[in-house]
C-alpha positions in Angstrom: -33.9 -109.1 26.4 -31.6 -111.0 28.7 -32.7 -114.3 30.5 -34.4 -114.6 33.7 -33.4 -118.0 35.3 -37.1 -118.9 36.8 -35.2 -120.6 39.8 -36.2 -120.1 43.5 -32.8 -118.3 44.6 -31.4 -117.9 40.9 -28.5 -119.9 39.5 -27.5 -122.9 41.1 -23.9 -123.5 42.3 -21.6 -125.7 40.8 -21.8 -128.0 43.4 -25.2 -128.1 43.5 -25.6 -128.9 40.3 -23.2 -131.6 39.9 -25.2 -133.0 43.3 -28.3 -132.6 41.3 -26.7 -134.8 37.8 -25.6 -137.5 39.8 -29.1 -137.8 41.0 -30.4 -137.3 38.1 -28.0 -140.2 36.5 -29.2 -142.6 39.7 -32.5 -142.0 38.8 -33.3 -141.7 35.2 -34.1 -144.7 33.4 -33.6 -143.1 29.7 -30.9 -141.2 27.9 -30.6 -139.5 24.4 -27.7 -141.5 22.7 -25.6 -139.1 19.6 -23.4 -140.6 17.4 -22.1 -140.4 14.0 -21.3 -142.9 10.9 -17.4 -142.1 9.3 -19.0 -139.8 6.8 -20.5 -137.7 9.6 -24.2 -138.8 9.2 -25.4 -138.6 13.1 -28.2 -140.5 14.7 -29.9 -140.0 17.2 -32.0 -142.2 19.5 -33.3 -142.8 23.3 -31.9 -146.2 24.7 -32.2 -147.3 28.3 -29.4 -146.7 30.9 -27.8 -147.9 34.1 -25.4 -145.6 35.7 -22.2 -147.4 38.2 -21.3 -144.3 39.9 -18.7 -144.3 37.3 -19.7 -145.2 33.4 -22.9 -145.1 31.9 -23.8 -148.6 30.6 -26.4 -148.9 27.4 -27.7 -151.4 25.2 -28.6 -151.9 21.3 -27.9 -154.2 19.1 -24.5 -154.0 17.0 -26.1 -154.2 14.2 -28.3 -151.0 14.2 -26.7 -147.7 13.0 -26.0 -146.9 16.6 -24.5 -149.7 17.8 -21.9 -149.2 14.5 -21.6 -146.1 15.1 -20.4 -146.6 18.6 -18.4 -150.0 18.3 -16.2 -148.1 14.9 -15.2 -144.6 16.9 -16.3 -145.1 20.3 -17.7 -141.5 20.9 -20.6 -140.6 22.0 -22.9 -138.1 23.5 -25.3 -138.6 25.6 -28.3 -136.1 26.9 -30.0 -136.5 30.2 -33.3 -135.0 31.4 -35.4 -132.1 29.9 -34.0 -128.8 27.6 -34.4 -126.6 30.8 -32.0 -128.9 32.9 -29.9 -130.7 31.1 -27.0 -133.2 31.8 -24.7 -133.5 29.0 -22.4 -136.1 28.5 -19.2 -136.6 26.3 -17.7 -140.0 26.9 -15.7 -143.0 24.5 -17.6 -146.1 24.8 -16.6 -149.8 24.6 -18.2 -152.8 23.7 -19.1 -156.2 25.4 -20.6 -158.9 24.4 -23.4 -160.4 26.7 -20.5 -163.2 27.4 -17.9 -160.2 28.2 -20.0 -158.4 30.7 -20.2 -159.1 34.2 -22.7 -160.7 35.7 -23.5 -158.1 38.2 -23.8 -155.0 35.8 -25.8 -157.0 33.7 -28.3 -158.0 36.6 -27.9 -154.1 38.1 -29.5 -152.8 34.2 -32.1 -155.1 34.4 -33.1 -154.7 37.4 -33.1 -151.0 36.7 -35.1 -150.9 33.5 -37.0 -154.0 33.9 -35.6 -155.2 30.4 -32.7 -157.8 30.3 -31.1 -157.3 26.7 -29.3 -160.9 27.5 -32.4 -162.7 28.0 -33.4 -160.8 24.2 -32.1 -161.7 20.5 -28.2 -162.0 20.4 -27.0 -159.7 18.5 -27.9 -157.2 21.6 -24.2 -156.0 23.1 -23.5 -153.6 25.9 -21.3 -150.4 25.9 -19.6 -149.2 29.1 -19.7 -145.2 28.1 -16.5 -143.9 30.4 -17.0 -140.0 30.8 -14.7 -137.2 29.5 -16.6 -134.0 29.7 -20.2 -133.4 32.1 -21.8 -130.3 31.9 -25.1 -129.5 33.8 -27.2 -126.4 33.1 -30.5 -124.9 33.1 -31.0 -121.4 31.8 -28.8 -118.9 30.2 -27.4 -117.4 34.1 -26.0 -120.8 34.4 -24.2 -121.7 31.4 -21.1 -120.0 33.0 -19.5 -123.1 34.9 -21.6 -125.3 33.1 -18.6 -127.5 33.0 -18.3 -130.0 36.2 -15.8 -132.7 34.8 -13.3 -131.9 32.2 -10.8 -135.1 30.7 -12.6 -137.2 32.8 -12.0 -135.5 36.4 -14.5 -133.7 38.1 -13.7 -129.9 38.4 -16.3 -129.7 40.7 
C-alpha cells in the first residue's frame, strides 16, 4: 500500500521545507545528538541547542561518551523535531573551551535555553557543529529532494 502524505496540499516544496528547517532550527530548544566511539559503539542522547544562522552550537561535558566521541572524530548527526517531520543534520564539530568561546554565543545559548553551561562544573565545553549535509522530510511523497544542502551549500 503506498503512502498517503496526510498534508493539506500534499508534499511540500523544497523551498518550503528548507523555509520550514530554518524555523524549526530558530525555534527548537532540543536536538538528538549521534555519535560513535572508534570501535563503532554509537550514543545517542538529547542535549540543548543554539542555532547562529550558520552552525549548531551544543554543550556536554568532554568527559561523557559524547563529548569523546565528538572531540576524537568530529562527526556527528544531529535530528531535529518529530519522526513525521524531521530535520536531519550531518555536520563535523569542533571544540571550545568556555575560555575559547565568544562571549556573545555563549550569552545567545543561555539566553536561549535558560541554562549557562559556563556558569556549571568545568569540565562542560562547547562544540560549533558546521553543517555538511540537511535533509528535511515528512512522509514517504517527500523523501524525493529530501536533500536541501549537500557539502555544506544549500541546493535549495
Amino acid at each position: 500500500m503506498a503512502s498517503v502524505d496526510s498534508r493539506p496540499g500534499g508534499p511540500r516544496s523544497p523551498e518550503q521545507r528548507k523555509q520550514e528547517a530554518l524555523e524549526r532550527l530558530a525555534r527548537d530548544n532540543d536536538v538528538w545528538v549521534a555519535t560513535a566511539d572508534s570501535a563503532g559503539e554509537p550514543c545517542l542522547v538529547p542535549l540543548a541547542f543554539w542555532w547562529d544562522g550558520e552552525s549548531v552550537w551544543l554543550s556536554t561535558r568532554d568527559t561523557n561518551p559524547t563529548g569523546r566521541n565528538l572531540c576524537a572524530s568530529g562527526r556527528v548527526r544531529l535530528s531535529f523535531g518529530p519522526t513525521r517531520d524531521v530535520v536531519l543534520m550531518h555536520g563535523t564539530a569542533r571544540m571550545l573551551t568556555r575560555e575559547e568561546l565568544p562571549e556573545e554565543v555563549g550569552d545567545a545559548f543561555a539566553a536561549k535555553d535558560g541554562w549557562d553551561p559556563r556558569e556549571d562544573h568545568p569540565s562542560y565545553v562547547f562544540f560549533q557543529v558546521t553543517p555538511q549535509v540537511l535533509q528535511a522530510w515528512g512522509t514517504v511523497p517527500e523523501l524525493a529532494g529530501r536533500t536541501l544542502m549537500r557539502d555544506g551549500k544549500w541546493v535549495v
